[in-house]
C-alpha atoms as one frame of an Amber mdcrd trajectory, in Angstrom:
protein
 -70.090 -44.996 -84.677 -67.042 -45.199 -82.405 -65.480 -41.682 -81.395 -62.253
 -43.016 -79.959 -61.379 -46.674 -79.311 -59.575 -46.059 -76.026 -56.601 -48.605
 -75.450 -55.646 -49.690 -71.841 -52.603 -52.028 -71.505 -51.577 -54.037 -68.427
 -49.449 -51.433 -66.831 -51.917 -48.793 -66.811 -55.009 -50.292 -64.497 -55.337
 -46.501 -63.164 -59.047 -45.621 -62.986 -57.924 -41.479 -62.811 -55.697 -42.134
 -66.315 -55.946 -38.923 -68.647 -57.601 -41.323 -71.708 -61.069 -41.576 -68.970
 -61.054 -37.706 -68.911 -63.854 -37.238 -71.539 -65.249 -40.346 -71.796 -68.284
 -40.995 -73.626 -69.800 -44.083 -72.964 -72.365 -43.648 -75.941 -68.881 -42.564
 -78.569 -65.943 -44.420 -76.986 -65.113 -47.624 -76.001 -62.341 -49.442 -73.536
 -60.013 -52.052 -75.304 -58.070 -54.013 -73.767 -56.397 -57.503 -75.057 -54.737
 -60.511 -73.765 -52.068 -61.887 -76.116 -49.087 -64.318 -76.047 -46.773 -62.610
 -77.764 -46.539 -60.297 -75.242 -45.769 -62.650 -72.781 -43.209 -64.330 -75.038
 -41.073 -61.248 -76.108 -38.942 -62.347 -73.621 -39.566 -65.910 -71.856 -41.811
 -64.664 -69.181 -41.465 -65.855 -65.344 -45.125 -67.428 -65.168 -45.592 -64.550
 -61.932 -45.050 -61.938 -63.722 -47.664 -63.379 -66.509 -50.347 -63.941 -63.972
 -49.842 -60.938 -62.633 -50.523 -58.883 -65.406 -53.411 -61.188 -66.738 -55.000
 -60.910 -63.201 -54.481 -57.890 -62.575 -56.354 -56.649 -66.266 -58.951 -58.889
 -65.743 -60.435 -57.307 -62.289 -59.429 -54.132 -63.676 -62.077 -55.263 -66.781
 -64.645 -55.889 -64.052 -64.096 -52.789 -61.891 -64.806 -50.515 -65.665 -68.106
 -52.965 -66.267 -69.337 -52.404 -62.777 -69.255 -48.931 -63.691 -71.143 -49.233
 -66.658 -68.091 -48.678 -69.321 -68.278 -49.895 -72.528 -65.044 -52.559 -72.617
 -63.816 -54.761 -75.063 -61.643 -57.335 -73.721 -60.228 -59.895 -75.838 -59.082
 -63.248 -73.455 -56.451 -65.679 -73.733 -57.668 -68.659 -75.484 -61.003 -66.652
 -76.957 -58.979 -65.175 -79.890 -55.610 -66.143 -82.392 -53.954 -63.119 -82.234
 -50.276 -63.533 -81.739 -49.201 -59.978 -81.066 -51.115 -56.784 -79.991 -51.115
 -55.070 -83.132 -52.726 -58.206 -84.881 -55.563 -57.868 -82.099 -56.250 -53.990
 -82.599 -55.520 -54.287 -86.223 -59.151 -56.389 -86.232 -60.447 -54.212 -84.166
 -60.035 -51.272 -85.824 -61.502 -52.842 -88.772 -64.580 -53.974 -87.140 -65.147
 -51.006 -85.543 -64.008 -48.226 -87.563 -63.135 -45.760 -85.053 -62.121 -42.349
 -85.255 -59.141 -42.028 -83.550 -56.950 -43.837 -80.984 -56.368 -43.224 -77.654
 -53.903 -44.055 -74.764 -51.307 -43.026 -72.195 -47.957 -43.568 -73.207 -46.663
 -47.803 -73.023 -44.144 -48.984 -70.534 -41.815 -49.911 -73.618 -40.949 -47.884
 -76.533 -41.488 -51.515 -78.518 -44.986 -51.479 -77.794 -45.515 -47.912 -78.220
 -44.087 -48.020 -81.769 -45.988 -50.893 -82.340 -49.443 -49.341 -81.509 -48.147
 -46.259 -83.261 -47.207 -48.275 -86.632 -50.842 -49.988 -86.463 -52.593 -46.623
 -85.916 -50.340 -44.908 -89.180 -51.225 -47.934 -91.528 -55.164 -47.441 -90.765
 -55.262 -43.909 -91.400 -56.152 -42.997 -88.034 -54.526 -40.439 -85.292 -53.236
 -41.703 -82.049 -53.792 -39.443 -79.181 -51.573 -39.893 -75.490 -53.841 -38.747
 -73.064 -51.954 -36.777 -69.932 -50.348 -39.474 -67.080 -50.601 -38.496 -63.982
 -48.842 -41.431 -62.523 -45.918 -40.083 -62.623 -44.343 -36.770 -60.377 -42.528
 -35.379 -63.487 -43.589 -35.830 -67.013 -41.075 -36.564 -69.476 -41.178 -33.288
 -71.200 -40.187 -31.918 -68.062 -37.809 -34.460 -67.566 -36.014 -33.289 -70.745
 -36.070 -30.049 -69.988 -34.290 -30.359 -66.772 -31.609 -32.688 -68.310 -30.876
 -30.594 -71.517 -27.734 -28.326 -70.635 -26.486 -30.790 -67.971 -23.134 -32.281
 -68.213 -24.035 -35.172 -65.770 -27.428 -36.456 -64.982 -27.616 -37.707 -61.278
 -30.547 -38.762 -59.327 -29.603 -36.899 -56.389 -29.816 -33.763 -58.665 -33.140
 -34.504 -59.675 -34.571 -36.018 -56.635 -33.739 -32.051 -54.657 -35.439 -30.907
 -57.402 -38.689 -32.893 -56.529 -38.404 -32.430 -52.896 -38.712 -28.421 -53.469
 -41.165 -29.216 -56.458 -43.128 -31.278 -53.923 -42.786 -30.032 -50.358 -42.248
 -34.167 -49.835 -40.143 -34.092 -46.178 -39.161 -30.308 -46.404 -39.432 -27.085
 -44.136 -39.613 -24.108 -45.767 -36.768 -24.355 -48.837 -34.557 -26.679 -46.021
 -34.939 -30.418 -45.960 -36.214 -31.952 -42.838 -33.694 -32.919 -40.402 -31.814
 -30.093 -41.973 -29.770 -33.102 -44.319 -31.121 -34.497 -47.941 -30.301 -38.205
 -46.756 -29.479 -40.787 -44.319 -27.040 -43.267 -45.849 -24.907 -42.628 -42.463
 -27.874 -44.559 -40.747 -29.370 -46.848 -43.037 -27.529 -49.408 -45.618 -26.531
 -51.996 -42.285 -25.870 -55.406 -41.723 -27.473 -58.136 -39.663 -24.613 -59.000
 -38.648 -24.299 -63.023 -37.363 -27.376 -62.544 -35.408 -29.464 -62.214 -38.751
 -32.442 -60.361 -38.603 -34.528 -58.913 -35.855 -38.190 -59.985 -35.548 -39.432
 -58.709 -38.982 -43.652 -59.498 -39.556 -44.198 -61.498 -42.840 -45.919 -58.999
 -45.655 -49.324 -58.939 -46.088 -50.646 -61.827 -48.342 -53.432 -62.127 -50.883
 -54.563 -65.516 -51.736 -56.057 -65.974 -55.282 -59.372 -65.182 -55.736 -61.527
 -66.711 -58.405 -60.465 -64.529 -61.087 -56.662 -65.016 -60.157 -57.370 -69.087
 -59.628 -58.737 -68.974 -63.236 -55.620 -66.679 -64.458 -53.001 -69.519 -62.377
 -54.723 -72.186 -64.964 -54.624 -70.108 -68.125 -50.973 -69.735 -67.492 -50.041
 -73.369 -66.856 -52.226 -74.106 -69.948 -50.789 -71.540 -72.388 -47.058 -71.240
 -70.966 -46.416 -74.564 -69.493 -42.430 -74.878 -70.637 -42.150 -70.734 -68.804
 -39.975 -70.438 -65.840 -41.161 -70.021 -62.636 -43.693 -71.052 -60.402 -47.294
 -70.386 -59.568 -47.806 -71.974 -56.028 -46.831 -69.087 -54.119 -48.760 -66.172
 -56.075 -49.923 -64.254 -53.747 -49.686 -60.284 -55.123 -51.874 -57.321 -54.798
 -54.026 -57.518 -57.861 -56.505 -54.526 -57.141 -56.245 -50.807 -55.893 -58.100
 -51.703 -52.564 -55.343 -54.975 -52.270 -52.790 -52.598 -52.914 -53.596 -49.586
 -50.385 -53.587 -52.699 -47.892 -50.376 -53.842 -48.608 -49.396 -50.096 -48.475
 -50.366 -49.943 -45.137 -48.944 -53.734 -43.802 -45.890 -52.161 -44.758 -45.857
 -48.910 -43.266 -46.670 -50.378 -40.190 -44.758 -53.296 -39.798 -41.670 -52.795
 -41.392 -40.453 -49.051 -42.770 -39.282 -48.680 -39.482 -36.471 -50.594 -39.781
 -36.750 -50.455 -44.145 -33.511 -48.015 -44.297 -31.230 -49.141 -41.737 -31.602
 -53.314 -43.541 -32.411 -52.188 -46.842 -29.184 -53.391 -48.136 -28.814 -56.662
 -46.420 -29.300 -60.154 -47.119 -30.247 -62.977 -45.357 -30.784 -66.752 -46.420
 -34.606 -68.097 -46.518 -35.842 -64.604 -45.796 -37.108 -63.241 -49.504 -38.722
 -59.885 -47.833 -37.333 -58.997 -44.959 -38.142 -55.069 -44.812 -38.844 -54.927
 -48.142 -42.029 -53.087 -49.354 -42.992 -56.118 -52.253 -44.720 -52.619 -53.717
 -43.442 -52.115 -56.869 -45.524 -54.550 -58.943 -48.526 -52.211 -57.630 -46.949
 -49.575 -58.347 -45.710 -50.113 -61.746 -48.801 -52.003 -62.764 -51.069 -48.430
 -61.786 -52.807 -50.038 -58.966 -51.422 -47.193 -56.648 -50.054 -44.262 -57.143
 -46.653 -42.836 -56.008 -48.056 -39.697 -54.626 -50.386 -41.764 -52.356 -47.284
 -44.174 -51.434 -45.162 -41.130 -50.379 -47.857 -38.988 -49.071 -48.682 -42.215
 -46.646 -44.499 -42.882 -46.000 -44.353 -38.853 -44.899 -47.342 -39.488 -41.985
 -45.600 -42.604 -40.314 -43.082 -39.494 -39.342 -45.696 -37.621 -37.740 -47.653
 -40.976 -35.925 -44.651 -42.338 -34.827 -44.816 -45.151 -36.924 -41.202 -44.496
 -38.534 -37.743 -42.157 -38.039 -37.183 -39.753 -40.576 -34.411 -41.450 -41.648
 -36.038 -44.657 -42.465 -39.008 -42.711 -44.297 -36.130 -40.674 -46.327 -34.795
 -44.034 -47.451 -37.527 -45.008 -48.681 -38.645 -41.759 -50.229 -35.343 -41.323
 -52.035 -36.069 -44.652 -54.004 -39.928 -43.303 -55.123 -39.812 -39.591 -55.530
 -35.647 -39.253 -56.709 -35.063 -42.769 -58.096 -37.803 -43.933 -59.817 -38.570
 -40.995 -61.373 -34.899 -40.157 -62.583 -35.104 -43.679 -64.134 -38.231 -43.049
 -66.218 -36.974 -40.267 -67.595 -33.464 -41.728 -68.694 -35.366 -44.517 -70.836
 -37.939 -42.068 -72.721 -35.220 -39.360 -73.394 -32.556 -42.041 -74.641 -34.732
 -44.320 -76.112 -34.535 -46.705 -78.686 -30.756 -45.979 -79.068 -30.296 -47.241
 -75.114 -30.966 -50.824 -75.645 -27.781 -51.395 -77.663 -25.264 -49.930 -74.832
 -22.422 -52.143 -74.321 -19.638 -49.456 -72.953 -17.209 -52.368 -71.420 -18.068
 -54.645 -74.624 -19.110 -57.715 -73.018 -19.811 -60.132 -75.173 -20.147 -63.323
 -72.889 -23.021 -65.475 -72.472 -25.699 -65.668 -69.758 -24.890 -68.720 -67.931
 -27.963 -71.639 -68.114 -28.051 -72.015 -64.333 -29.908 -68.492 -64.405 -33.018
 -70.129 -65.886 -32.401 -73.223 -62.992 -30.135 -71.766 -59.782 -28.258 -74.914
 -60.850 -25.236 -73.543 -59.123 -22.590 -74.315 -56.174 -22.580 -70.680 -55.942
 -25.029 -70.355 -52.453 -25.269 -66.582 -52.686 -26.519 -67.213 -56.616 -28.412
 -70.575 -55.582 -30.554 -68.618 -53.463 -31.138 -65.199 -54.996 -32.021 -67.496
 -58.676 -33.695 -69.780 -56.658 -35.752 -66.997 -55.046 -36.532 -65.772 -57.755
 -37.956 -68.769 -59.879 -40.208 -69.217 -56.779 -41.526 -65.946 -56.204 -40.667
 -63.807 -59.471 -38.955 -61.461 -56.728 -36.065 -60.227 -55.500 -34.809 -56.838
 -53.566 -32.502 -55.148 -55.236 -29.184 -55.670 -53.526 -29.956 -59.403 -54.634
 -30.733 -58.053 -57.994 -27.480 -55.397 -58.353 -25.297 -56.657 -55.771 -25.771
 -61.054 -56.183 -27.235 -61.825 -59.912 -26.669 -58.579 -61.390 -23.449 -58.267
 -60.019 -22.102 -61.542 -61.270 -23.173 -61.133 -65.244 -21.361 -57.818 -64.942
 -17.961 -59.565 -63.597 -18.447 -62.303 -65.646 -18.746 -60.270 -68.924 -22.290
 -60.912 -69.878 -23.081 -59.054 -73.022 -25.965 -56.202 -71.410 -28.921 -57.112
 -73.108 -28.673 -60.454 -72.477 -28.546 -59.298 -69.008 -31.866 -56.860 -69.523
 -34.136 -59.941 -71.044 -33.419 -62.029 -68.504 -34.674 -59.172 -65.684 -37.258
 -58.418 -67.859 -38.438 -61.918 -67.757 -38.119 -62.771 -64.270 -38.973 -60.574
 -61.868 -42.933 -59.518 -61.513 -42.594 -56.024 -61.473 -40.783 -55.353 -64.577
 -41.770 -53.092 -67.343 -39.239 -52.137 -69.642 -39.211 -48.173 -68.670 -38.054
 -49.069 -65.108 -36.318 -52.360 -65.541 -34.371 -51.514 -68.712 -31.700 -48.189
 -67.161 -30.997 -50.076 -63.812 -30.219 -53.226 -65.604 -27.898 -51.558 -68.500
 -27.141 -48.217 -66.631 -27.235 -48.819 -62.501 -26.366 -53.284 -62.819 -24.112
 -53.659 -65.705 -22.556 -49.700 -66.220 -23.325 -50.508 -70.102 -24.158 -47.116
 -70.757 -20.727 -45.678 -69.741 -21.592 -43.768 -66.579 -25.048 -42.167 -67.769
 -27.101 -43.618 -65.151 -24.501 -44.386 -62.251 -21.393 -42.624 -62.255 -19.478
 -45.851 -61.883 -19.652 -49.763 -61.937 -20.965 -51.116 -59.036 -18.484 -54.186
 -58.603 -17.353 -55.676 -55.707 -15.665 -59.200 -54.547 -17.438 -62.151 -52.060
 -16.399 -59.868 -49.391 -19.448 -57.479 -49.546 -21.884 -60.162 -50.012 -20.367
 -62.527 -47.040 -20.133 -58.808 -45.260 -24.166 -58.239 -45.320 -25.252 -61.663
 -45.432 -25.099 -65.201 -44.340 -25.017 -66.609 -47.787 -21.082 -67.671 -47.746
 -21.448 -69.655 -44.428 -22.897 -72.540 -46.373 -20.531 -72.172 -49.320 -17.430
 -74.046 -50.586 -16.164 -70.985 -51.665 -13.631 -68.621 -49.933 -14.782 -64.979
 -50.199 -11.479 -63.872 -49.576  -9.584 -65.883 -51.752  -9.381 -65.169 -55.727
  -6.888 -67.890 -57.127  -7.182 -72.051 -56.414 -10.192 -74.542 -56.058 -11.630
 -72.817 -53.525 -11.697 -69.199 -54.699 -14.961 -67.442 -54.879 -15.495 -66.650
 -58.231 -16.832 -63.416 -57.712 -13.527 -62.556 -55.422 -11.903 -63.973 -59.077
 -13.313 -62.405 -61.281 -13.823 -58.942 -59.316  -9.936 -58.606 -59.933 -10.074
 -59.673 -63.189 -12.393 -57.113 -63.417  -9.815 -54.481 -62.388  -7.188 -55.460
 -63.972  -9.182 -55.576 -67.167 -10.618 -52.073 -67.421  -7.337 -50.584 -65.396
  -7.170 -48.230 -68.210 -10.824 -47.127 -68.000 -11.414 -46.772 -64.172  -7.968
 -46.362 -62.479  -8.080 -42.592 -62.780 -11.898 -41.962 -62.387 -12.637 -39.784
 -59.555 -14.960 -42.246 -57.882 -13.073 -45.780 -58.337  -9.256 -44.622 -58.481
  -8.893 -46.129 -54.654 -10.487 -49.128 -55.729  -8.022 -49.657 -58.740  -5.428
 -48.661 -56.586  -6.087 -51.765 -54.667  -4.398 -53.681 -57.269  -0.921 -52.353
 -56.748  -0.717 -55.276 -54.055  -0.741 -57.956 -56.367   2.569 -59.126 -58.003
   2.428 -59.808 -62.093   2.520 -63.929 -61.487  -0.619 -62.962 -59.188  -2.392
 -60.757 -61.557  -1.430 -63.750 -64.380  -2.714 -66.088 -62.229  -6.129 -64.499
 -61.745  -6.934 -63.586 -65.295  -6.141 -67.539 -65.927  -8.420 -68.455 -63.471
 -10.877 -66.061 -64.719 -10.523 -67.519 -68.321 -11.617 -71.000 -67.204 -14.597
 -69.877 -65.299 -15.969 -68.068 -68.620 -15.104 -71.375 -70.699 -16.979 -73.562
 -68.444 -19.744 -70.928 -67.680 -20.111 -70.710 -71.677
């Protein structure tokens, strides 16, 4: 007899996870499944699919070692198309009592699980995640009689909650952040001496996963060459530590800037650890708080860094479980354009987009001022309808799970949720990205030029921007300058742009 069939899913490879709690080895057992559909839902970067798959399967062989009971159904070993058909068997086999889990990265999956557990009579348990600094029902209470929900707000919160870089009820340094010293350029120098992050060549679990991939998702984007992620908690705590001390140092002062051929820079290439389970945040920020006190970082840097863990992330988890399923469907500026093709290819003239796509079919990676400020950026000036916009991050990139990718692609990229997430769009022209990068020296494009051949089209269609949502933005607290900037431009001008704009969508299209 089976007590509870206990179901792990490839974003929860945390040994400590509330459903271990009580485990019975003689009552319960582990199940855990491998199925396409879930790597077709969207059209999977095949990084991101190896990465799970790998990932799962040493997690399989870390519960074996310790003599857990696990089911584990492979890729290739079974039919199943979706996860529901997999535990749908399974509960038939088996007959078990109950279910139990900690809550899915995407409401679709958790609804799915759900629906499978109602139609065979059983109850489905969510066991306690500790993962996380704030639970969701926290979360909600916090954000219940607020007019405005802000990260910053929330992010105080957790530094009292926490004690993370305070004195006392004062924050350290005596100021909540450092924007004034971090956010820089390179400047035409380019970067300083920056150490290459830690590397982790496959293994033979992961060379087995690589040919699974290329055998069951051959037509996927992306490339496998290059994998070379943290697939395990021990892989992880080393990449934790390559980081902290070879490059938080200088994380917040270039954590904005871009640079051509350099994917990583001072990047932390942590989140796919994180997000997957195979470290925890309180062990990431716990780690970032010491380099202050061994000299290994300024508090500023460590703040920076902080901020995006204990006040970001966080703030973005609870967003997608409070609004949830209703926040998919945002579209607040009612774009209705589609994705352009060279986002599958980096089939573009475009350098900055070139490289950041063409990044990111290599690697399945990108840090996110290429994300917001380069591909996201573009979509949201070009008119990209949002959740065309959210599939293709959710496909891509090798850290994305829907909880964390889905609010800063709709809310924090594309504004499609009408200020909920960021209190305004985050648009710019060529300037900013020829400003922190070196992308535009090897472009036919003029940053600062928005009408003729040579006009960047994000310079273009930045003003068209304005002057289409004048009516929206030009007396918001936080862009009104920006809309003001318009006043400059004569009416042929402003004619002139939205024409030019027209025929990039049509040949975009």
């Amino acid at each position: 007899m089976v007590r509870r069939l206990i179901v792990v899913l490839g974003d929860q490879l945390n040994r400590d996870s509330g459903v271990f709690d009580d485990f019975d080895p003689a009552q319960d057992r582990v199940w855990m499944a491998e199925v396409a559909g879930e790597a077709n839902h969207v059209w999977s970067h095949k990084a991101r699919i190896a990465l799970f798959l790998s990932a799962m399967r040493h997690f399989r062989e870390t519960l074996i070692a310790e003599g857990i009971p696990t089911i584990y159904h492979q890729l290739g070993d079974h039919s199943f198309a979706t996860l529901s058909d997999a535990l749908a068997a399974e509960i038939v086999s088996l007959k078990p009592s109950a279910i139990l889990m900690a809550r899915a990265g995407e409401f679709r999956l958790q609804e799915a699980i759900a629906r499978c557990a109602s139609d065979h009579g059983l109850p489905l348990y969510l066991a306690p995640d500790r993962h996380f600094i704030i639970s969701t029902g926290d979360f909600a209470l916090w954000a219940r009689n607020r007019n405005m929900l802000r990260s910053e707000y929330l992010y105080r919160v957790l530094r009292r909650r926490t004690g993370i870089l305070m004195v006392g009820t004062t924050p350290q340094g005596g100021r909540w952040n450092y924007d004034a010293e971090n956010r820089q350029a390179f400047g035409r120098q380019g970067p300083p001496p920056v150490r290459p992050p830690a590397r982790f060549p496959p293994d033979a679990i992961t060379r087995e996963v690589l040919r699974d991939v290329e055998t069951h998702f051959p037509s996927h984007p992306g490339h496998t060459a290059d994998f070379d992620w943290p697939v395990t908690p021990t892989q992880a705590k080393s990449a934790l530590t390559d980081f902290l001390d070879h490059r938080l140092a200088q994380f917040g002062r270039y954590q904005d800037a871009l640079w051509t051929g350099h994917p990583y820079l001072f990047h932390a290439r942590l989140s796919p650890a994180l997000n997957l389970k195979l470290l925890a945040p309180s062990e990431v920020l716990a780690a970032a708080v010491k380099s202050i006190d061994v000299g290994n970082a300024p508090l500023a840097a460590v703040e920076g860094f902080v901020r995006q863990i204990l006040g970001w992330r966080e703030f973005i988890r609870g967003i997608y479980w409070t609004r949830m399923p209703a926040y998919l469907d945002h579209n607040a500026l009612e774009a209705r354009n589609r994705l352009p093709a060279f986002y599958w290819t980096a089939d573009t003239d475009m350098a900055c987009l070139h490289e950041v796509i063409g990044q990111t079919l290599r690697y399945g990676y990108a840090h996110h001022i290429q994300r917001l400020m380069v591909a996201g950026l573009f979509a949201l000036l070009l008119g990209v309808e949002p959740r065309q916009v959210h599939e293709w991050f959710l496909a891509v990139y090798v850290d994305a799970v829907e909880w964390v990718e889905l609010p800063n692609t709709l809310g924090m990229s594309q504004y499609a949720d009408g200020g909920l997430v960021a209190s305004k769009p985050y648009v710019a022209s060529g300037r900013y990205i020829q400003r922190m990068s070196n992308y535009c020296d090897r472009c036919r494009f003029k940053p600062d030029q928005g009408i003729g051949p040579t006009a960047c089209p994000f310079t273009t269609l930045y003003w068209d921007f304005l002057i289409r949502h004048r009516a929206r933005f030009a007396h918001h607290p936080r862009t009104a300058l920006q809309w003001r900037s318009l006043e400059r431009f004569d009416e042929p001008t402003r004619v002139a742009i939205v024409r030019q704009a027209a025929e990039l969508r049509a040949r975009l299209a």
